[in-house]
C-alpha positions in Angstrom: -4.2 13.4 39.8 -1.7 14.6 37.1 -3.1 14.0 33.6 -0.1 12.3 31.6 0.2 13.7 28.0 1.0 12.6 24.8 4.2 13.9 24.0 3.5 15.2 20.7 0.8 17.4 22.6 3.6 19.1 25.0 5.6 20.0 22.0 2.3 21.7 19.7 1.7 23.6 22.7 5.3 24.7 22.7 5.3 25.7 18.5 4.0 28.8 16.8 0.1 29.8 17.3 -2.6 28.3 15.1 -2.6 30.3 11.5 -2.5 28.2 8.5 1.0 27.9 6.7 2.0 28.3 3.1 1.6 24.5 1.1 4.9 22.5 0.1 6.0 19.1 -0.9 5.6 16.3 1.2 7.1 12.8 1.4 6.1 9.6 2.2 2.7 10.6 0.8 1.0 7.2 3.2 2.9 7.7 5.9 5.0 4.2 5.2 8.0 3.0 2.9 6.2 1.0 -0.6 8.5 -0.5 -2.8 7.5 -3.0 -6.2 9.2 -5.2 -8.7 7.4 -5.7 -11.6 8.0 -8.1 -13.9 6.7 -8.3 -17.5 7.8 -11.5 -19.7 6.5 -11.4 -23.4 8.7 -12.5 -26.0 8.7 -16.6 -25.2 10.7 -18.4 -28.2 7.9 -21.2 -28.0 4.2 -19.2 -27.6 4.8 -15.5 -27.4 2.1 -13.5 -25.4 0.6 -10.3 -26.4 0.0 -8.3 -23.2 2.3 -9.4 -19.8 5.1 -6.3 -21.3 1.8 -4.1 -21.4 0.8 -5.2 -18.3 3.4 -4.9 -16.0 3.8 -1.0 -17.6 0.4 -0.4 -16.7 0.8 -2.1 -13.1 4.6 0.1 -12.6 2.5 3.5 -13.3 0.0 2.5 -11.0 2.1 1.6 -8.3 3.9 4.5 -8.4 0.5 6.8 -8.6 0.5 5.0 -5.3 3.8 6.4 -3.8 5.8 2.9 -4.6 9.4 2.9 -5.8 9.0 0.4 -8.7 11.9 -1.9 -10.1 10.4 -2.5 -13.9 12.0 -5.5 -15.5 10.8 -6.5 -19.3 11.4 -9.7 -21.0 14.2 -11.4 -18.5 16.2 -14.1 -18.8 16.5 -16.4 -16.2 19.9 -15.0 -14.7 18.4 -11.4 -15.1 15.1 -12.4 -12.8 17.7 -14.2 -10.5 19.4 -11.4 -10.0 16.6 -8.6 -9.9 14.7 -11.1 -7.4 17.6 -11.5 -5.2 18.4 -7.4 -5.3 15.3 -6.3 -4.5 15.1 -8.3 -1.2 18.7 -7.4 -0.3 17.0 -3.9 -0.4 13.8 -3.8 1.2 13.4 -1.6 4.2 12.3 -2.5 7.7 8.3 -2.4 8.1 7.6 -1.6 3.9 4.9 -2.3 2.0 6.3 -4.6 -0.4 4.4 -5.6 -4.0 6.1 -8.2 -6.7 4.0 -8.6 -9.4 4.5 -11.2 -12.7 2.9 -11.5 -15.7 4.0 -14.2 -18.2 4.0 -17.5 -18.4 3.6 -19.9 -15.3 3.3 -23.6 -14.9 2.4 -26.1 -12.1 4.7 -29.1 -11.8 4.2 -31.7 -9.3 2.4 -29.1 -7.1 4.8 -26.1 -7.2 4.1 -23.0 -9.0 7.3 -21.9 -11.3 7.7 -18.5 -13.6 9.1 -18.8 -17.0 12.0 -16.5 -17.9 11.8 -15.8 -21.2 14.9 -17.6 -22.5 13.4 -20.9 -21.2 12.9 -23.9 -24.1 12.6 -26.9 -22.0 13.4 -30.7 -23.3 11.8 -32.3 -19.8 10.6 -31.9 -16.3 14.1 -31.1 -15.3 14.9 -28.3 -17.0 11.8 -26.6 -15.7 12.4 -27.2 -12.0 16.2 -25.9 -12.1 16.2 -23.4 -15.2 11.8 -21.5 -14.2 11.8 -20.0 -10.9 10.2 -21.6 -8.5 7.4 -19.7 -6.9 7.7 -21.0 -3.3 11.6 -19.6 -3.3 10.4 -15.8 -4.3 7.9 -16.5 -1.1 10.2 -17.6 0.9 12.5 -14.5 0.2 9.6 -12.1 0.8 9.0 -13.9 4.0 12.6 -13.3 5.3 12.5 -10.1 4.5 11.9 -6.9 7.4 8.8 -5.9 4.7 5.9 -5.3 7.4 3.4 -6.2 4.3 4.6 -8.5 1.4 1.9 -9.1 -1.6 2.4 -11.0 -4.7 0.5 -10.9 -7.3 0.6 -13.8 -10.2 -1.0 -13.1 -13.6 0.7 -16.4 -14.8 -2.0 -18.6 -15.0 -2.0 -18.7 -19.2 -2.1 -21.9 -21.4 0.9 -24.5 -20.9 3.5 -23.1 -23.5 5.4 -26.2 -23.7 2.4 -29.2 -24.8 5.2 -32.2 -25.2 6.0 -31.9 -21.1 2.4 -33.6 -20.3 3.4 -33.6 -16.1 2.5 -29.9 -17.0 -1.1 -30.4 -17.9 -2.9 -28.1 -19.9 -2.0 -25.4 -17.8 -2.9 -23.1 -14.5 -1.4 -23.2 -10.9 -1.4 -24.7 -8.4 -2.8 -23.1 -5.1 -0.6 -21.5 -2.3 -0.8 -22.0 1.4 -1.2 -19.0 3.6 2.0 -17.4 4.5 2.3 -15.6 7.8 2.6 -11.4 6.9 1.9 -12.6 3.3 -1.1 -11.8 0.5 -0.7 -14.0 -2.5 -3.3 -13.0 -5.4 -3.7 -15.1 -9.1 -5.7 -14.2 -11.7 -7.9 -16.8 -11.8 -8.0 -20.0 -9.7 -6.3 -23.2 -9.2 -5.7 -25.4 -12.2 -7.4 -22.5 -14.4 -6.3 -21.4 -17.3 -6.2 -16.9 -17.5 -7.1 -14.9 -20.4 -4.0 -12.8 -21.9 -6.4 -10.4 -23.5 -10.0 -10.1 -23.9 -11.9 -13.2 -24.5 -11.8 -14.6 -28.0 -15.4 -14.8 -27.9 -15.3 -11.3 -27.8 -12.9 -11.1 -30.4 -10.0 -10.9 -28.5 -6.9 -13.8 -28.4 -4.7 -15.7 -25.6 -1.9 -15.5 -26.9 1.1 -14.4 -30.0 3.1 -11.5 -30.3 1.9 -7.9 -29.5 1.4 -5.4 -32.2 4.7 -2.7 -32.1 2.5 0.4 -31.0 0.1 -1.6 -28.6 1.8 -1.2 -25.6 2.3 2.6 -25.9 -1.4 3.3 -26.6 -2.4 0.9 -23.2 -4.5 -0.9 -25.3 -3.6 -4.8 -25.0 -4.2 -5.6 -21.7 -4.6 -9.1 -19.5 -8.2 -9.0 -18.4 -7.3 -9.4 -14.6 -4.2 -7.1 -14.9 -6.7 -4.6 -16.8 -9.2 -4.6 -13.9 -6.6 -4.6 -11.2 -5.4 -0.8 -12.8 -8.8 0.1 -13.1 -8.9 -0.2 -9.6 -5.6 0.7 -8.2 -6.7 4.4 -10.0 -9.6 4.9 -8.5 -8.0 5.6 -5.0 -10.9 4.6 -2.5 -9.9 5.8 1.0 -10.5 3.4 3.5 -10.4 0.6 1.3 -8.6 -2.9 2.2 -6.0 -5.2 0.0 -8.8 -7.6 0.4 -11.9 -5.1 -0.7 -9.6 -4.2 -3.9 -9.2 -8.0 -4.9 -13.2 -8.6 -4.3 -13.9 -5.5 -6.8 -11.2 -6.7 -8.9 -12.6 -10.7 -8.9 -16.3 -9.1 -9.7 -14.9 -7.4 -12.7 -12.8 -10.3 -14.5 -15.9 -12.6 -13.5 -18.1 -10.5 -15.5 -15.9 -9.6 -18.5 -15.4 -13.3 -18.7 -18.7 -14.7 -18.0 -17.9 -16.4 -15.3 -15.0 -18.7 -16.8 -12.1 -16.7 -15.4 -12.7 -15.8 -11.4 -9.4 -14.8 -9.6 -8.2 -16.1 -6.3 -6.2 -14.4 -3.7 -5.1 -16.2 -0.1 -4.2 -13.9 2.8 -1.9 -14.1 5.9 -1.6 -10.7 6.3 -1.4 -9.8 10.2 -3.5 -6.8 10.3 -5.7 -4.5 7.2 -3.4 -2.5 5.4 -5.3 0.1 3.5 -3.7 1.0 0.0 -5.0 4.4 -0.2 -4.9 5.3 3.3 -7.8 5.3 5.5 -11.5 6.2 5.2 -11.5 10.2 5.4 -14.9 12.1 5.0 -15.7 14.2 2.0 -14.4 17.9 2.4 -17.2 20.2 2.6 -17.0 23.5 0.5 -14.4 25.9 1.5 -15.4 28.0 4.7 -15.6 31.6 4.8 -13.3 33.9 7.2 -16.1 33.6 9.5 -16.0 29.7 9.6 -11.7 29.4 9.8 -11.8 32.4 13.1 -14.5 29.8 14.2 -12.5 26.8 13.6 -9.3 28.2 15.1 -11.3 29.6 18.1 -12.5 25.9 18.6 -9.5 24.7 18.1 -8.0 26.7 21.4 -11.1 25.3 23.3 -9.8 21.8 22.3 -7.1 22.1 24.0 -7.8 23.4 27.1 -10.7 20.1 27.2 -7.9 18.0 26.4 -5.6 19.2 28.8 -7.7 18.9 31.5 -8.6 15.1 30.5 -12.3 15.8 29.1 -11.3 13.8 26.1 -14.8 13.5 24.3 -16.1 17.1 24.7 -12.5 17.6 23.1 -13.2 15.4 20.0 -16.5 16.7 19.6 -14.7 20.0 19.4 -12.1 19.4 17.1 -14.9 17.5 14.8 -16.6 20.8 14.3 -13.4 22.8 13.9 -12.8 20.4 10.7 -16.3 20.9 9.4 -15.8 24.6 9.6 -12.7 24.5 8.0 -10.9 21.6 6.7 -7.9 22.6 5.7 -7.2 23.8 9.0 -4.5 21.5 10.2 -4.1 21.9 14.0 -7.4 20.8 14.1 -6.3 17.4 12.8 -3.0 17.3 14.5 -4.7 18.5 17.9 -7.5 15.1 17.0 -4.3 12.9 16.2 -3.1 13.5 19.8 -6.5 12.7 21.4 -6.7 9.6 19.1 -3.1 8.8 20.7 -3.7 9.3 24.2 -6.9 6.6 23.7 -4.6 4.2 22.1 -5.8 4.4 18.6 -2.5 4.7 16.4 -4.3 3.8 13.2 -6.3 6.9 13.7 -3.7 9.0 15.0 -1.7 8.2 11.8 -4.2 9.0 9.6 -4.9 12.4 11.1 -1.3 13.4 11.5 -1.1 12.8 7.7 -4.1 14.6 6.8 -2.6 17.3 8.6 0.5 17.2 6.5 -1.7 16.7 3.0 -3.5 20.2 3.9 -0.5 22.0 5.2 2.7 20.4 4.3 4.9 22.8 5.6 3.7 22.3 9.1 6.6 21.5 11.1 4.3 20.2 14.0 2.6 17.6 11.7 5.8 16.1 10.4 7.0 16.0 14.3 3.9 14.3 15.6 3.7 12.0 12.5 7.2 11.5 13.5 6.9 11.0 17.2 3.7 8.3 16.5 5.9 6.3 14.1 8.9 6.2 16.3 6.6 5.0 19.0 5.0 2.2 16.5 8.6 1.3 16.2 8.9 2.5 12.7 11.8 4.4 13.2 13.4 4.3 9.2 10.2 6.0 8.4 9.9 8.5 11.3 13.5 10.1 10.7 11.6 11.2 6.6 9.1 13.1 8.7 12.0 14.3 11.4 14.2 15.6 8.0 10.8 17.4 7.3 10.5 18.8 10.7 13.7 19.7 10.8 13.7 21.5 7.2 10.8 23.5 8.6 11.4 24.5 11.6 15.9 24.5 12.2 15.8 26.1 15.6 13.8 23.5 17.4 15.8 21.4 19.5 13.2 18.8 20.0 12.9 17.6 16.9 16.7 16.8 16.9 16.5 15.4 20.3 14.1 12.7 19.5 15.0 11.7 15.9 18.8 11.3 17.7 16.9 8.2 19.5 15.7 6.6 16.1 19.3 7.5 14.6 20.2 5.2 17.7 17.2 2.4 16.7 18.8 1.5 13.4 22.1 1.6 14.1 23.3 5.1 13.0 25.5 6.6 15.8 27.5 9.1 14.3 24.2 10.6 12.8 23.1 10.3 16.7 25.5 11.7 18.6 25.5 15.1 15.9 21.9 15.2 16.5 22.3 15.5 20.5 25.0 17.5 20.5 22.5 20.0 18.4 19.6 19.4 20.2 21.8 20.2 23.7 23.1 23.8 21.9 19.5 24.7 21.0 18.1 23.5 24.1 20.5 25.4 26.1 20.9 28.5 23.9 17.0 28.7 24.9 17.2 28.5 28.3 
C-alpha cells in the first residue's frame, strides 16, 4: 500500500540538502497573531490612585516582551475608553490571542461590574450605570470578536471611591460567569477589596496620587499587577494561562498574608501556552563530529519516515537534536512525523523551533505555513508564506499554496498574482 505523505514532507525533500543556514529575523515569534489594550486610570478627581498608570506600563512592556501589539491608553475619559474599546475589537484578527487589561477603579452595582473613566464624579446610581463602563459590554465585545483566545484581566477591585452612593458597598466586584473562548482574571476575589500598592502594614498605602518620578523608576506597583510581571518575564515554556494565574495567586496570597487572593474563571476551549510549549533544555554545543552525526541521522529519518516506520524515525530525529540542536531539519523533519500522527500542537511547536534556530530557513516558514493553513489559520500562515517567499523567490510552491489562503480571506487579486507566479515557475521548471 502507498504510504500518503504530509505535504510539507514532499516539498523538504524537494528543497536544498541539509547544511545549517545563516540566522535572520523572524516574525510571529509564537507562531499566532497577540494583540493587548491596556488601560491605566490614575488621576480620579474624587480618590486618586498611586499605581494603575504604573501598572498598566509595566503590563504594556511585558506584553510586548511577549510578541503582543499593545494599545496603551493612560488616564481616559469616558468617551476616550469608548472609543479605544470599540477600535480595538473593530481590529482584532481572526484566531488572535487577545489580552485587555484595566487597572483603576471598579465598582459592583446591583451585580454588574463597571470601570471608572477617570472623568467620572457621580451624584447617584444612575450616573454610574450610563456614564462607568459596564464590564459585561467589554465581554460581550470580546466574545463577538474572531479572537481564537480572549483574556481579561481586572485589577479594579480597590476601595469604593465614591462612599455617599451606599448601593456600592465598600467596594470589590462582583463575580463573572464563564464565558465560552473567554479567561476572565481579578486581583482578588468577589466582594474583596485589592491593594493598590504594598500593604500599609508594610508601610505601603491604597490609595492618593503617585509621586512624579515613580512611574519611570517601576517602583509603585499594584501587588497583583506586580506579581503578574514578575511572572509574564520569567518565560516558562510549557506553561498554561491557568499555571501563570496559580503562581501569580501564590504570590499576592503571600505578600498579603492571605487577605488579598486573586480569582480567575476560565471558558477557554483548549490550553493556550503563553510562552510556547514545553521544549527541553539545549545541551552544550556539539562538535563537528556531533552536527555530521546529526545530519547523517537526519537522512536516515527520512528514509524511516518514508517508508511508514514512524517510531524508529522519531527515535532518530530525537538523537539528531541531542547531537546538535540547532540543527533545524531535524526539527522540521520531527514536525512532519508529529503531523502525519495527527499531533498539530506538536507539529507547531517543532516547526517554530526550527525557525528560532535557523530563521532564514525557507522550509520552516513553508511547513509552519502549510500546518497553519491546514489548522485553518490562514491570516497567520500567509506571515510565514511572505517569509518563505523572501527566502527562497524561485519556488513555485510556496506561491501556489499561499494563493489558496489569499483565497480563504477574501483576497483575490492577491490570489490570482500568486497562481499566475506559481504556474511561470512551475512551468519554467519543467
Amino acid at each position: 500500500m502507498r504510504r500518503t505523505f504530509h505535504i510539507g514532507f514532499t516539498l523538504l525533500l524537494a528543497g536544498a540538502g541539509l547544511a545549517q543556514q545563516p540566522v535572520a529575523s523572524i516574525s510571529p515569534v509564537y507562531g499566532e497573531i497577540r494583540q493587548a489594550l491596556v488601560i491605566g486610570n490614575s488621576q480620579h478627581p474624587t480618590v486618586p490612585l498611586a499605581n494603575p498608570v504604573n501598572d498598566a506600563r509595566a503590563m504594556g512592556d511585558a506584553l510586548k516582551d511577549l510578541d503582543f501589539q499593545v494599545t496603551l491608553l493612560l488616564d481616559a475619559k469616558g468617551v476616550e475608553m469608548d472609543r479605544a474599546i470599540k477600535t480595538f475589537e473593530d481590529n482584532i484578527q481572526p484566531d488572535a490571542v487577545v489580552v485587555v487589561y484595566f487597572a483603576g477603579h471598579g465598582v459592583e452595582l446591583d451585580g454588574n461590574n463597571y470601570l471608572i473613566p477617570i472623568d467620572l464624579s457621580p451624584e447617584d446610581e444612575s450616573d454610574v450605570k450610563y456614564k462607568a463602563y459596564p464590564v459585561s459590554i467589554l465581554l460581550e465585545r470580546l466574545e463577538r470578536s474572531p479572537a481564537r483566545i480572549r483574556l481579561l484581566i481586572l485589577d479594579a477591585c480597590r476601595n469604593n471611591p465614591y462612599e455617599k452612593i451606599r448601593a456600592l458597598g465598600k467596594g470589590g466586584l462582583a463575580a463573572v460567569d464563564e464565558v465560552a473562548g473567554s479567561y476572565v482574571a481579578f486581583s482578588t476575589g468577589s466582594g474583596q477589596v485589592a491593594r493598590d500598592g504594598i500593604p500599609a502594614e508594610q508601610g505601603g498605602r491604597t490609595a492618593g496620587a503617585a509621586p512624579a518620578a515613580a512611574d519611570r523608576q517601576g517602583a509603585n506597583h499594584s501587588v497583583f499587577t506586580a506579581e503578574l510581571v514578575k511572572e509574564l518575564k520569567k518565560k516558562r515554556p510549557g506553561a498554561t494561562v491557568d499555571d501563570v494565574f496559580t503562581r501569580v495567586r501564590e504570590g499576592v496570597s503571600k505578600r498579603t498574608n492571605r487577605k488579598q487572593i486573586p480569582y480567575s474563571n476560565s471558558g477557554l476551549m483548549g490550553i493556550w501556552y503563553p510562552f510556547g510549549p514545553a521544549t527541553p533544555p539545549p545541551p552544550p554545543d556539539p562538535s563537528p563530529y556531533d552536527i555530521k552525526a546529526s545530519i547523517t541521522t537526519v537522512e536516515t529519518a527520512a528514509g524511516l519516515i518514508a517508508n511508514g516506520s514512524d517510531a524508529e524515525a522519531l527515535e532518530a530525529l530525537n538523537s539528531a537534536i541531542r547531537s546538535d540542536w540547532k540543527n533545524a531539519d531535524a526539527y522540521i523533519y520531527r514536525g512532519i512525523l508529529y503531523g502525519i500522527e495527527g499531533k498539530p500542537a506538536d507539529e507547531l511547536s517543532d516547526f517554530s523551533e526550527a525557525i528560532q534556530v535557523d530563521p532564514a530557513n525557507y522550509r520552516a516558514h513553508l511547513n509552519r505555513a502549510l500546518a497553519l493553513q491546514s489548522a485553518g489559520r490562514c491570516l497567520e500562515a500567509i506571515a510565514d508564506f511572505d517569509q518563505a517567499a523572501a527566502k527562497a523567490p524561485a519556488n513555485g510552491a510556496v506561491y501556489r499554496y499561499r494563493a489558496a489562503c489569499q483565497v480563504e480571506i477574501g483576497k483575490y487579486v492577491e490570489a490570482e498574482e500568486d497562481r499566475l507566479k506559481a504556474a511561470a515557475l512551475e512551468g519554467e521548471r519543467h
